[in-house]
C-alpha positions as CSV (number, residue, x, y, z in Angstrom):
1,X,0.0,0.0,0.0
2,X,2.8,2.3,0.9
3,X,4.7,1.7,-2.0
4,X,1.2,2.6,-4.2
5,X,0.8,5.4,-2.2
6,X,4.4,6.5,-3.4
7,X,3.5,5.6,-6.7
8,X,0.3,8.2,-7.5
9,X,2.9,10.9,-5.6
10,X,5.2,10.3,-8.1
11,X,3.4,10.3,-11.1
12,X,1.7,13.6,-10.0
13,X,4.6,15.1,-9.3
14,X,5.9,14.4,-12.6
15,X,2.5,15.9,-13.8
16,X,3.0,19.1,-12.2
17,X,6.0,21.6,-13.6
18,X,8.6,22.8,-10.6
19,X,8.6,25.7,-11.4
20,X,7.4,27.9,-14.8
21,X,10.7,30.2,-13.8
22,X,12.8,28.7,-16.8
23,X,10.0,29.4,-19.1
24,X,9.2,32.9,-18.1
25,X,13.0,33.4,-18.7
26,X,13.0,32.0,-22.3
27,X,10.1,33.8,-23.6
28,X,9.8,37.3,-21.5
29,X,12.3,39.7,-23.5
30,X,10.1,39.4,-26.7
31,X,7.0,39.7,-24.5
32,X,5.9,44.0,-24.6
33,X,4.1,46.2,-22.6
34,X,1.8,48.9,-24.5
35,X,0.9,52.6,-24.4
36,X,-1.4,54.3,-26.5
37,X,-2.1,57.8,-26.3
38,X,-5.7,59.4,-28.0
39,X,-6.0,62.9,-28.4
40,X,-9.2,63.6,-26.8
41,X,-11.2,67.1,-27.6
42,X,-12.3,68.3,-24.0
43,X,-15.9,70.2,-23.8
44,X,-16.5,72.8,-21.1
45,X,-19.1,70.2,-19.3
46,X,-22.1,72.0,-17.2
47,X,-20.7,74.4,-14.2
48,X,-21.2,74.0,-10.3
49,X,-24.3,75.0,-9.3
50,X,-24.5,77.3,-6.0
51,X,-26.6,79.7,-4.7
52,X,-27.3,83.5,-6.1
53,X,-25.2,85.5,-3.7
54,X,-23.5,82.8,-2.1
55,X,-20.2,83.6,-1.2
56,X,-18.7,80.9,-3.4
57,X,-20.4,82.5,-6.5
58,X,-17.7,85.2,-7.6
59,X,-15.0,81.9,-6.7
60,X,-16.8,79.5,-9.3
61,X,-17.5,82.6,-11.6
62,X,-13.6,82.8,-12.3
63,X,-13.3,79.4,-12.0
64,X,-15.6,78.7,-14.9
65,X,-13.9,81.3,-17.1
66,X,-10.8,79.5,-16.7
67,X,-12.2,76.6,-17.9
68,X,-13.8,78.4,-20.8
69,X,-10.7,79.9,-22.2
70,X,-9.1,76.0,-21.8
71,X,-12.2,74.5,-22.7
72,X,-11.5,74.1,-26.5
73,X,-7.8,72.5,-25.6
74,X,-7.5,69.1,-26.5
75,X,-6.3,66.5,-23.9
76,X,-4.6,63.5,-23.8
77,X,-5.7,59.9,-23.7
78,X,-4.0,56.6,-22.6
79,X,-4.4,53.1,-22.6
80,X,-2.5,49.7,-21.6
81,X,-1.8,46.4,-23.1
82,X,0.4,43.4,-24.3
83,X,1.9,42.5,-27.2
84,X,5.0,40.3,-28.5
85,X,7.5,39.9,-31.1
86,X,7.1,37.6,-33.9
87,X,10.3,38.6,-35.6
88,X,13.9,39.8,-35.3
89,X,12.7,43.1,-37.6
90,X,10.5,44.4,-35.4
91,X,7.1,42.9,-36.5
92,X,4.4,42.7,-33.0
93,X,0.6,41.5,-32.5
94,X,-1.5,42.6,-29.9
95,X,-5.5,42.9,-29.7
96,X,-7.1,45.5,-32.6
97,X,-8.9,47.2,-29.0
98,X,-5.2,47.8,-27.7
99,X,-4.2,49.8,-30.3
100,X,-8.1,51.1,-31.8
101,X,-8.4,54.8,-32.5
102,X,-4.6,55.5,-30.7
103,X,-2.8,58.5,-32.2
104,X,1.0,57.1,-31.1
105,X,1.6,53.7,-29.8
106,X,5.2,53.2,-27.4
107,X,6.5,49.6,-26.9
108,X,8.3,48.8,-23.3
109,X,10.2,45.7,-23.7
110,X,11.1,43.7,-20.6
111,X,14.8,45.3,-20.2
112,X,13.0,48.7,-20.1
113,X,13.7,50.4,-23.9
114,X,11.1,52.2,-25.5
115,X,10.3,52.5,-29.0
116,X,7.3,54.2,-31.5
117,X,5.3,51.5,-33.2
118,X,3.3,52.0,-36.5
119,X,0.2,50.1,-37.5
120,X,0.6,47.5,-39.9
121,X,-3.3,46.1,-40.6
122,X,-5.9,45.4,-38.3
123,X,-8.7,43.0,-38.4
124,X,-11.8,44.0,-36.4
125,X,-13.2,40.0,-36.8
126,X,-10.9,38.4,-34.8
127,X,-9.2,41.6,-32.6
128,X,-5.8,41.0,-34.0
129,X,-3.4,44.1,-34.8
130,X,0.0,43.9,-36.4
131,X,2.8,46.2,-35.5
132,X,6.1,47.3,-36.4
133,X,9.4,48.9,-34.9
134,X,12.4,49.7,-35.7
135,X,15.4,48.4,-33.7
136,X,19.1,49.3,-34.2
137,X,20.0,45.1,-33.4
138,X,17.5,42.1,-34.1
139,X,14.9,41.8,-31.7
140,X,14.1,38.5,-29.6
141,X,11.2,36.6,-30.8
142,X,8.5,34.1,-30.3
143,X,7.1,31.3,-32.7
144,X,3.4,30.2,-32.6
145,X,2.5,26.7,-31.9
146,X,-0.4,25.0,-33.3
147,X,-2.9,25.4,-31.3
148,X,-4.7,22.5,-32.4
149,X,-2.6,20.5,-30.5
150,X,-3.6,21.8,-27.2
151,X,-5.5,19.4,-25.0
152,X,-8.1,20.2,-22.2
153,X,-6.1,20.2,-18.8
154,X,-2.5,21.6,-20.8
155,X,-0.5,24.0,-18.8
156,X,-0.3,27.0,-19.9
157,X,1.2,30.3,-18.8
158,X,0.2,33.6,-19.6
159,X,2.4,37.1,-19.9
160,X,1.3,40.7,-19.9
161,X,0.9,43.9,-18.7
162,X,-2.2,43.3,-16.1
163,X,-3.7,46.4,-14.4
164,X,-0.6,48.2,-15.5
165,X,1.5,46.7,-13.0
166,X,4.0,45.7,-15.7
167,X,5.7,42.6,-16.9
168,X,3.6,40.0,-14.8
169,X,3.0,35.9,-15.0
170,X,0.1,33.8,-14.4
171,X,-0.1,30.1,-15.0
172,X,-3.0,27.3,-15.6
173,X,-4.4,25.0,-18.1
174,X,-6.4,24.6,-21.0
175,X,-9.8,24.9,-19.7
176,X,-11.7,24.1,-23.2
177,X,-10.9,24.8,-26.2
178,X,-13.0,25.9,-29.9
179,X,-15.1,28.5,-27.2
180,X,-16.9,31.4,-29.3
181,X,-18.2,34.6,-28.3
182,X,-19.0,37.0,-30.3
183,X,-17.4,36.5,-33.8
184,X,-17.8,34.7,-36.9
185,X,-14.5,33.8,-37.1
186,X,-13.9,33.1,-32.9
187,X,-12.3,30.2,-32.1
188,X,-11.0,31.0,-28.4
189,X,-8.9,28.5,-25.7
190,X,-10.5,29.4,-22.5
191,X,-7.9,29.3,-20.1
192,X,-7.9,29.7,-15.7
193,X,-4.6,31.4,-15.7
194,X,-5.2,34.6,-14.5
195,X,-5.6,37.2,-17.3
196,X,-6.8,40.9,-16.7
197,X,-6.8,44.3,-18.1
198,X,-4.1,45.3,-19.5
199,X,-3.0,41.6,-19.8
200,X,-5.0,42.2,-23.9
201,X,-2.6,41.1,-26.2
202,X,-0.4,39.0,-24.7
203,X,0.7,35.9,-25.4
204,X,-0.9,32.7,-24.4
205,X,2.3,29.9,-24.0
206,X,2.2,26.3,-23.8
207,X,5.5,24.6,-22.0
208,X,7.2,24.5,-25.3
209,X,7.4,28.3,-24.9
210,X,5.4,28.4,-28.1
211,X,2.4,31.0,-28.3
212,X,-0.9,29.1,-29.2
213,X,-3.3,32.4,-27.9
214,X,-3.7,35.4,-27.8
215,X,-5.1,36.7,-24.6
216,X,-8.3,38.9,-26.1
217,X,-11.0,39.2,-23.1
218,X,-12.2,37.2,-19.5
219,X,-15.9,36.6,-18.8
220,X,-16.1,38.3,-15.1
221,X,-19.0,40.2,-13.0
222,X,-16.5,42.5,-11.8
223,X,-13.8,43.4,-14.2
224,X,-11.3,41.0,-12.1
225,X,-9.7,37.6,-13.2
226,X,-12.4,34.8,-12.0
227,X,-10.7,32.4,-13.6
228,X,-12.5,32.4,-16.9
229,X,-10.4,34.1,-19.7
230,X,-10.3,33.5,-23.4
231,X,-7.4,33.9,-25.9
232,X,-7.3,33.6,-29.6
233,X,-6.4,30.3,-31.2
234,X,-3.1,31.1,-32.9
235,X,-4.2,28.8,-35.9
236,X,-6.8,31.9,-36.5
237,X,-4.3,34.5,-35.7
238,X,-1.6,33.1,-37.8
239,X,-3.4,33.4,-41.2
240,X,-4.9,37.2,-40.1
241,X,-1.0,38.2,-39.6
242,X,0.2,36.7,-42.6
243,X,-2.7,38.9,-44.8
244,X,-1.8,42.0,-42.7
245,X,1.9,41.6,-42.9
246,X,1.3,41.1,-46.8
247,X,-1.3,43.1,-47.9
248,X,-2.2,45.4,-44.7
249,X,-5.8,44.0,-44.7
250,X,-7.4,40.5,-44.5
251,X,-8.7,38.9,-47.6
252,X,-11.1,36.3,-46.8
253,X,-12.8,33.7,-49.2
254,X,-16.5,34.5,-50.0
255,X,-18.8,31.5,-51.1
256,X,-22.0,33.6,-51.5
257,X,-24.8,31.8,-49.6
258,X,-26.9,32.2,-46.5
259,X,-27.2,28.9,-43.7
260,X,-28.4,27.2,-41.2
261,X,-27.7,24.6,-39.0
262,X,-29.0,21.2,-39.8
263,X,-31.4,19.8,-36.9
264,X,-32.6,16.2,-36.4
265,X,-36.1,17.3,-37.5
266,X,-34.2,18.8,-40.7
267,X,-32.4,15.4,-41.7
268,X,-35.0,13.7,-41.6
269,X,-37.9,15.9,-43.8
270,X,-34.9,15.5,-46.5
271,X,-33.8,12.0,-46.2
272,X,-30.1,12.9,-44.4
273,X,-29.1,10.4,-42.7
274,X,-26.5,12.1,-40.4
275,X,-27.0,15.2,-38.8
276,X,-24.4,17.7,-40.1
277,X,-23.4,19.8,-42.9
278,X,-25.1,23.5,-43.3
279,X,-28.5,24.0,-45.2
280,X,-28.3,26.7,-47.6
281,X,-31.1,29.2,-47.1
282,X,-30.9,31.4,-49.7
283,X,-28.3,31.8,-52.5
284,X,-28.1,35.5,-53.7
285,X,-25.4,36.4,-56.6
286,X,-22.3,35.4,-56.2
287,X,-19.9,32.8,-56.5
288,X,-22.1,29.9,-55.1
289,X,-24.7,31.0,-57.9
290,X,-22.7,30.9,-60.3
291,X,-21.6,27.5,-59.6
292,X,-25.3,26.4,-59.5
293,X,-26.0,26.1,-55.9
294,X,-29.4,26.0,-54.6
295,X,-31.7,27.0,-51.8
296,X,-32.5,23.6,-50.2
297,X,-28.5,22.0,-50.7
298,X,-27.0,20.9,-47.6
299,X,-23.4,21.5,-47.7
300,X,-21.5,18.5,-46.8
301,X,-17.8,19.0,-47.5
302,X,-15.7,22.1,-48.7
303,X,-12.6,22.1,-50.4
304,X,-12.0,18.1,-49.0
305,X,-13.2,18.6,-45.4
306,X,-16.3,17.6,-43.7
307,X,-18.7,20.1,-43.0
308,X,-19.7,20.0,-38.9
309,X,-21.8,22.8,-39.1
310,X,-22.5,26.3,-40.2
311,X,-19.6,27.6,-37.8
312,X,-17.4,25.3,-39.1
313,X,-18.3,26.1,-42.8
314,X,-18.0,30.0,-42.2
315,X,-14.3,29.2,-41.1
316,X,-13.4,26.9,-43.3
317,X,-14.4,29.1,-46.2
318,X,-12.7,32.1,-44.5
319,X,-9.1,30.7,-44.2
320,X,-9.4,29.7,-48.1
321,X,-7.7,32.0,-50.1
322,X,-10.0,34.6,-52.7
323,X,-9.9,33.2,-56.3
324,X,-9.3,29.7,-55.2
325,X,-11.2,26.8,-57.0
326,X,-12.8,24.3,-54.7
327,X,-15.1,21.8,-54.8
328,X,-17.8,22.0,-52.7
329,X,-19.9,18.5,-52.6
330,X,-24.4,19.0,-51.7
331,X,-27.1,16.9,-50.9
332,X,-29.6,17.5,-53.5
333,X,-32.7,16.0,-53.6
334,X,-31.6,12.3,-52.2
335,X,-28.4,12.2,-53.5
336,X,-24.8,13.9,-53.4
337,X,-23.5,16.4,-56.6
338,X,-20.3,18.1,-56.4
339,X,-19.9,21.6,-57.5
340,X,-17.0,23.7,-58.5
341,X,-17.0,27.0,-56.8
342,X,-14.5,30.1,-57.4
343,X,-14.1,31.9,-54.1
344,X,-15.0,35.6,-53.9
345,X,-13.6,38.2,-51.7
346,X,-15.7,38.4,-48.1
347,X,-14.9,42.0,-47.6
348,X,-16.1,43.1,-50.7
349,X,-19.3,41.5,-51.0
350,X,-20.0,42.1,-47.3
351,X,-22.1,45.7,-47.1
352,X,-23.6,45.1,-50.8
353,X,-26.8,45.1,-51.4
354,X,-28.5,43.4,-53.9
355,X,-30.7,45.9,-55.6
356,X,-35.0,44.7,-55.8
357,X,-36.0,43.3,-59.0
358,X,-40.0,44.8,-59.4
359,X,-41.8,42.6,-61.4
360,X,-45.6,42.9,-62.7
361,X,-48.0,42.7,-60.4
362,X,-50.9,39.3,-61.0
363,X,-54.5,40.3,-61.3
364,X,-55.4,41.0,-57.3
365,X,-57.6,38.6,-55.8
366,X,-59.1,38.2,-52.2
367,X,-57.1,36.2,-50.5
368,X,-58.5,33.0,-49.6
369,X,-57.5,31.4,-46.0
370,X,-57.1,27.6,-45.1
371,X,-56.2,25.8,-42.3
372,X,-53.3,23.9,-43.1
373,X,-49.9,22.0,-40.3
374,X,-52.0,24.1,-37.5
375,X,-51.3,27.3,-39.8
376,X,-54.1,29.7,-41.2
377,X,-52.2,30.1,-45.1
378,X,-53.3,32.4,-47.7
379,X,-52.0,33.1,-51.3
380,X,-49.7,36.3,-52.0
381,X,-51.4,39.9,-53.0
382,X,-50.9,42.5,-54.0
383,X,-52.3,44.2,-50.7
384,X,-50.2,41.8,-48.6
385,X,-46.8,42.3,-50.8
386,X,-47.2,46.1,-49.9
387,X,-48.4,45.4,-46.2
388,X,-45.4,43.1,-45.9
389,X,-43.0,45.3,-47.9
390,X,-42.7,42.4,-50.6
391,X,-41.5,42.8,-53.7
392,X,-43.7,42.1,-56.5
393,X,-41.6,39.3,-57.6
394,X,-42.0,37.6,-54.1
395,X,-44.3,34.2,-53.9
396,X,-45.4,32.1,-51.7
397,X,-48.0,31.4,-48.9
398,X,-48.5,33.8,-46.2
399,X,-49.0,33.0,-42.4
400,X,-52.5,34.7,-41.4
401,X,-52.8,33.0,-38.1
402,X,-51.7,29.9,-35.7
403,X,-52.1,28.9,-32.3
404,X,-50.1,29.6,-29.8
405,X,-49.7,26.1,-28.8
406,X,-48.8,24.8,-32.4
407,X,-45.6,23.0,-33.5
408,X,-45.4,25.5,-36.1
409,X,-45.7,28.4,-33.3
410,X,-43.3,26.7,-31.5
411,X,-40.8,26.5,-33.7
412,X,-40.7,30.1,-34.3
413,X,-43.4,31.2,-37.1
414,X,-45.0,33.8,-36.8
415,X,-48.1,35.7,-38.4
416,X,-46.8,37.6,-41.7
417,X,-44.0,34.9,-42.5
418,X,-44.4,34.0,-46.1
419,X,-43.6,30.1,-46.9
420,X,-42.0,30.4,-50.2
421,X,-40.5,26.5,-50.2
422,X,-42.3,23.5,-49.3
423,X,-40.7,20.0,-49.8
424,X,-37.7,22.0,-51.1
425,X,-40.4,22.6,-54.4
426,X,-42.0,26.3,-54.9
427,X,-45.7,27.0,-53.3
428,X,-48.2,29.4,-54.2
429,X,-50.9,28.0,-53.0
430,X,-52.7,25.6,-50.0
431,X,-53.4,23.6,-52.7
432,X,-49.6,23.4,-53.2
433,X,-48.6,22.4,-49.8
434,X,-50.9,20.1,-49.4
435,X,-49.6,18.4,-52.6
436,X,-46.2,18.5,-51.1
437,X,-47.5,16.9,-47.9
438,X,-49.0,14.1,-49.2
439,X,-45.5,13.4,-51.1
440,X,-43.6,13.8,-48.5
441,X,-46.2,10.9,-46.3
442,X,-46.0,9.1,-49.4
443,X,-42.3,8.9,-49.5
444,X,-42.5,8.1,-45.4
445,X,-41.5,11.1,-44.3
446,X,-42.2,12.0,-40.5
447,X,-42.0,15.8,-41.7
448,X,-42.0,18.3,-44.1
449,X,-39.4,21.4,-44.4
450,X,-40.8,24.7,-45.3
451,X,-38.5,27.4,-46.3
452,X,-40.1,30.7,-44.5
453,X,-38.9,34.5,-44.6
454,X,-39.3,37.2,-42.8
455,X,-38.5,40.7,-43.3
456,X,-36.3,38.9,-46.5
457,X,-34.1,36.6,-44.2
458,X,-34.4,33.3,-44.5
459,X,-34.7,29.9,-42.5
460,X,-35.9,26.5,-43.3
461,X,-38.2,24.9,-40.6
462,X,-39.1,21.4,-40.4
463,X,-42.9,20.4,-39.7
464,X,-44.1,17.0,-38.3
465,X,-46.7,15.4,-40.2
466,X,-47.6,12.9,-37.7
């Protein structure tokens, strides 16, 4: 027993690093400390109130005319943050909110110089900047490591400037990895080693010394370190710096198509036998058009890797480079087609706006309701395309009514959707759906999918028919 007992002390021991000592020594002289400085225009701001004839009126009086004649004066600004070198000329990342909006930007490196940094790109998406200085000698330097390779329950150690205190380290592990906030692009490692203000980009190490984060923000009720904080896989930030080091911007691959996740309910109105891939909603010009993609195809693999889900895909298409050629294989109808699709750019298309195509108006008719999946459906008019703000190239069947305790209320439609898709076939009509119903039962289907839009966004919802 006592030689077990020696045994699990062992073996945790060896689990457990001595000391991280060796490790902050390797790494911390390309690890920086950053100041920003904003100029700041500084209005006069409402006065002190006091009393008419108070003896402290003719005291504030002056006091406010000093201000006045200072009022316009600009003032200064400043801000903290991390950062570290990626190469012996000078090149540094840090967080885009470090460095957003800052007028001059100084680097403190661990033995205490100081030197000016200019902005090389940024990238808003993922809160990565890219910074340069000039040094008189070659500058230590850190690799990234892949963080791919980082395991839940990995020690890791974190360096930065927290709270301003200056060159500081905290140590932990891997808490869980592929974590997403805010971003379409996030893929964070959540991490317990302490990380606070001013810790922003820093570097995340693993005991290789190798950076596989980028410490970007901590989830906390107070502003302090809880013990929840989440830096930026470097596999994401490794591409971003490589587009802003070579073209000062980030050029992202652009497919063209609007998704959605693919649910159980989903995979099986279509016949799908495993639940993955992303359903494509809508496919407005663009590359995916061209290529022949529809509204209805389930996107199962990009460029030779599976498709998880829509997160996955918007990634996966991101980190492809624009003008690349890929094949992009769909489930259509039953069966599997592979298309070739020429990447666009993602910046460029993103903020265009597809202008409306007005088309003649059909001879109005009073719409005529029916009961249909627990839905009160009538046809398209004209008085419901301008009450809906429809174009007049817009068809389908519009939600009048439904209970409250419907599937179809439950699963989010609401009165004025229009069903454009039923089946993944065009309907116009009740008449029309309930066509596609009785296919669907006659093909055993447990549900139908219905392709709804509201407000011109798009979604597919799946209907039992049980």
């Amino acid at each position: 027993m006592a030689a077990m007992v020696l045994l699990v002390q062992a073996v945790s021991a060896k689990a457990q690093p001595e000391s991280f000592a060796d490790l902050a020594d390797k790494v911390s002289t390309s690890v920086v400390n950053i100041t920003t400085s904003t100029v700041v225009a500084q209005g006069t701001g409402p006065g002190p109130m006091v009393p008419e004839g108070s003896p402290f009126e003719d005291f504030f009086r002056e006091f406010q005319d000093r201000n006045r004649e200072n009022g316009d004066r600009p003032r200064r600004s400043s801000a903290l943050g991390s950062g570290f070198v990626i190469s012996e000329d000078g090149y540094i990342v840090t967080n885009n909110h470090v460095i957003e909006s800052a007028d001059e930007i100084i680097i403190e490196f661990f033995e205490g110089a100081e030197l000016e940094a200019k902005v090389i790109g940024t990238d808003p998406n993922t809160d990565i900047a890219l910074l340069k200085v000039e040094a008189d000698a070659p500058l230590d330097f850190v690799n990234f490591g892949d963080s791919d390779t980082a395991r839940m329950g990995d020690w890791v150690m974190a360096m930065g400037n927290p709270l301003g205190q200056g060159f500081s380290v905290s140590a932990g592990i891997v808490s869980q990895r592929g974590r997403a906030l805010s971003g379409a692009y996030d893929d964070y490692i959540q991490t317990d080693a302490a990380i606070n203000r001013g810790n922003s980009g820093g570097p995340l190490f693993n005991m290789a010394g190798e950076v596989i984060g980028v410490n970007t923000a901590i989830l906390s009720p107070n502003g302090g370190s809880i013990g929840i904080g989440f830096s930026m896989a470097s596999n994401v930030v490794t591409k971003v710096v490589d587009q802003l080091k070579e073209f000062g911007e980030t050029r992202r691959g652009w497919l063209g198509v609007r998704i959605q996740d693919v649910t159980e309910d989903v995979a099986e109105a279509i016949g799908l036998e495993e639940v993955a891939g992303a359903l494509v909603t809508d496919v407005p010009d663009g590359p995916a058009k061209d290529a022949g993609m529809k509204s209805g195809d389930v996107i199962m693999s990009f460029d030779g890797q599976d498709v998880k889900d829509t997160r996955g895909l918007v990634r996966q298409v991101g980190n492809t480079s624009v003008g690349k050629a890929v094949r992009v294989v769909v489930f259509r109808e039953g069966k599997t087609q592979t298309l070739k699709v020429t990447l666009g750019r993602r910046e460029e298309a993103e903020g265009a706006v597809p202008a409306a195509m007005p088309g003649d108006k059909p001879d109005e008719k009073a719409p005529v309701e029916k009961e249909v999946l627990g839905m009160k459906l009538s046809p398209l008019t004209d008085e419901l395309r301008e009450q809906l703000d429809l174009d007049g190239k817009a068809e389908g069947l519009v939600v009048r009514d439904l209970g409250e305790m419907s599937e179809a209320y439950e699963k989010g439609l609401r009165a004025g959707d229009l069903i454009t898709e039923a089946g993944q076939q065009k309907v116009k009509t009740a008449a029309d759906l309930e066509a596609r119903i009785a296919d669907a039962k006659e093909a055993g289907r447990k549900s139908l999918l219905l392709l709804v839009r509201r407000a011109g966004d798009p979604r597919f919802v799946a209907l039992s028919l049980e």
